[in-house]
C-alpha positions in Angstrom: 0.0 0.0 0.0 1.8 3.1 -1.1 1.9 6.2 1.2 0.3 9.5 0.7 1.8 12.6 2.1 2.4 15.5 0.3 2.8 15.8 -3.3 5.8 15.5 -5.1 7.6 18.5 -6.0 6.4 18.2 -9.5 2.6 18.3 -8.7 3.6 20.9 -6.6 4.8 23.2 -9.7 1.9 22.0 -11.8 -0.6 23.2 -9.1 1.6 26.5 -8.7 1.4 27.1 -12.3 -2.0 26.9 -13.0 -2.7 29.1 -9.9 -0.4 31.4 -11.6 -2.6 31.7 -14.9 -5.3 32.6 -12.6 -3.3 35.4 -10.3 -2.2 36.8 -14.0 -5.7 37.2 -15.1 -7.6 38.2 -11.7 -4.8 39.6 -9.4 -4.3 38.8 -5.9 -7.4 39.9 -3.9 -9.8 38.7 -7.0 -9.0 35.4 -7.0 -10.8 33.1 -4.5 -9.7 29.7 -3.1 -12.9 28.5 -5.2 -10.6 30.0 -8.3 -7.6 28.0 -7.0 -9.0 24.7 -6.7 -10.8 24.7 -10.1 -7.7 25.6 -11.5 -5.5 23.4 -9.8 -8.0 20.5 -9.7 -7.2 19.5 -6.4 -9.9 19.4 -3.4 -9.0 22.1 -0.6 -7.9 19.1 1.7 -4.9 18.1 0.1 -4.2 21.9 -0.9 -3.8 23.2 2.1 -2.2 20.2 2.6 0.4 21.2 0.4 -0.1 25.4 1.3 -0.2 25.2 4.8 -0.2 29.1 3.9 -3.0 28.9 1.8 -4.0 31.9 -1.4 -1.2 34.2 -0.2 1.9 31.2 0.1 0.5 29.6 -3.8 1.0 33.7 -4.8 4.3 33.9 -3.4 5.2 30.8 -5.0 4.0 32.0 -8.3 6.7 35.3 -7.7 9.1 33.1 -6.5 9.1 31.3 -10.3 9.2 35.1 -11.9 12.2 35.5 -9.8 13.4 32.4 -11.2 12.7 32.8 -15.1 14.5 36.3 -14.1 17.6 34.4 -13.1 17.4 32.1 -16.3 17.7 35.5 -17.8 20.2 37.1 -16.0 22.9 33.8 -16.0 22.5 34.9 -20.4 23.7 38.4 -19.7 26.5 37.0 -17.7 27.4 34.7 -21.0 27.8 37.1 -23.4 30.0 40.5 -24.3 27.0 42.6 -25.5 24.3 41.9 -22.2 22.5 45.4 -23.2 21.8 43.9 -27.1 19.8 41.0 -25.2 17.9 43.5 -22.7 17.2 45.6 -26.0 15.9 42.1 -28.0 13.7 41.3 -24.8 11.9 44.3 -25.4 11.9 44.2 -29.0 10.3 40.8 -28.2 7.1 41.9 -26.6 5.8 44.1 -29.5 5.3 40.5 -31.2 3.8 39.0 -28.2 -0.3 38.0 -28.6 -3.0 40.3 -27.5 -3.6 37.9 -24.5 0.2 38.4 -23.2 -0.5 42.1 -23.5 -3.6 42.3 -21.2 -1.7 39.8 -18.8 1.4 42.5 -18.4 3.9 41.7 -15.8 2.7 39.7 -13.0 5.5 41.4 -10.7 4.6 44.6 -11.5 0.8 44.0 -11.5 1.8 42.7 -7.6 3.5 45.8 -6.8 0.6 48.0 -7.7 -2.3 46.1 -6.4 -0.2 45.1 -3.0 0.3 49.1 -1.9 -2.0 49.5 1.0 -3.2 45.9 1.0 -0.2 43.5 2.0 3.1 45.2 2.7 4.8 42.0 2.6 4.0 40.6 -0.9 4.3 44.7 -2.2 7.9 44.5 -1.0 8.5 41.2 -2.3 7.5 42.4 -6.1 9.3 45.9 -4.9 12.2 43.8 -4.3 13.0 41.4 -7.6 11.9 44.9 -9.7 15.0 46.4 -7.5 16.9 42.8 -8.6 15.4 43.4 -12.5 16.8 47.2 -11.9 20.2 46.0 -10.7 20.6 43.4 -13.2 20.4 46.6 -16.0 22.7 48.6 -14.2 25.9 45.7 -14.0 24.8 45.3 -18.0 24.9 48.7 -18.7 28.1 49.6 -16.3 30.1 46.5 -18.0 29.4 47.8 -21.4 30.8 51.2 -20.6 33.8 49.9 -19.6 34.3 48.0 -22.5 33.4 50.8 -24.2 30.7 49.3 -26.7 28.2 51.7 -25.2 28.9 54.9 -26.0 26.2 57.3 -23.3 27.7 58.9 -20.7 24.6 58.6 -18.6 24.8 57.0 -15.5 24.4 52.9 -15.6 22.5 53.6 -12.3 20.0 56.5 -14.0 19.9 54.1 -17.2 18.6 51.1 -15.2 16.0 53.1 -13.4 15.2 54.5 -17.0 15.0 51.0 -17.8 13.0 49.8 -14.9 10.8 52.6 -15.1 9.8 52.0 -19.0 9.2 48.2 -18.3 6.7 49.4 -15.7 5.1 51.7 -18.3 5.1 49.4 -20.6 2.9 47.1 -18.9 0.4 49.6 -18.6 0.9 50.7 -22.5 0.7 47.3 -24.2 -2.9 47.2 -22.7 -3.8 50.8 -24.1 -2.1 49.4 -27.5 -2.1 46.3 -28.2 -0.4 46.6 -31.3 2.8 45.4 -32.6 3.7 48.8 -34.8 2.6 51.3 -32.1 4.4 49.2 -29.4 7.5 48.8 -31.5 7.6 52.6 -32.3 7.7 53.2 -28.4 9.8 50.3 -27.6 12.6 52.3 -29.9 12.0 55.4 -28.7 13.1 54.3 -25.3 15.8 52.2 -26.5 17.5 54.9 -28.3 19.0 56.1 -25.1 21.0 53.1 -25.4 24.1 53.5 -28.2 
């Protein structure tokens, strides 16, 4: 007779990821436990069970693997002599996205906004890995000054605030616009800063 205690660490993502797809589209304080366990297709026994912390440790979970696609991200700056071309093509990359990627946005930032006055301690989570994304733009930037194949005597630190700032805004934009030429216009715009 085989033993049941909790799930393995690969139902555990599964469950974490389709809990995600429901934060994305609802936020935080939308989404029910009802939501969850439709989603996740477990009963609410064996998920809390698995989320002795219940909605808000499955949301932290779900920033937790941000964080971690993040880091995927950053080890590929940290591979290559031109970082700040790969920041420039991630951008580049979401005026192609679908309409349904653009109404999602960023769940991080999404967090950050909805989170101010609600719960201090998932705001500064997202406050934080923006603060990591920010960080991660300035060493980029800063390395490619040195090497000098970027040429702006701005600041690294002012040009990954810049940086952080315009992903923030462009959350918000690629909703108003969902359009690949409108969003690619902007996207340049902002990157032109970089040379």
């Amino acid at each position: 007779m085989k033993h049941r205690g909790r799930p393995t660490v690969h139902a555990e993502t599964t469950i974490i990821n389709r809990a995600q797809k429901v934060f994305w589209e609802k936020g935080y304080t939308a989404t029910s436990l009802s939501d969850l366990l439709e989603a996740s297709g477990s009963g609410s026994g064996s998920f809390y069970n698995t989320f002795r912390g219940g909605k808000k440790e499955v949301f932290s979970k779900s920033i937790q693997q941000r964080r971690d696609a993040f880091a995927a991200f950053k080890k590929q700056t940290e591979e290559t002599e031109r970082p700040v071309e790969l920041i420039k093509n991630f951008f580049r990359g979401i005026a192609n996205e679908p309409e349904t990627e653009h109404k999602k946005g960023c769940i991080i930032a999404n967090t950050l906004v909805e989170m101010t006055f609600i719960d201090a301690e998932l705001e500064a989570e997202a406050s934080k890995i923006l603060k990591e994304v920010e960080q991660m733009f300035v060493t980029c930037i800063a390395y490619e000054q040195e090497n000098r194949t970027l040429k702006t005597n701005i600041s690294a630190l002012l040009l990954g605030r810049q940086l952080i700032t315009f992903w923030c805004g462009l959350n918000s934009l690629r909703r108003m616009y969902p359009d690949k030429n409108i969003l690619s216009e902007q996207i340049e715009l902002q990157l032109a800063i970089l040379s």
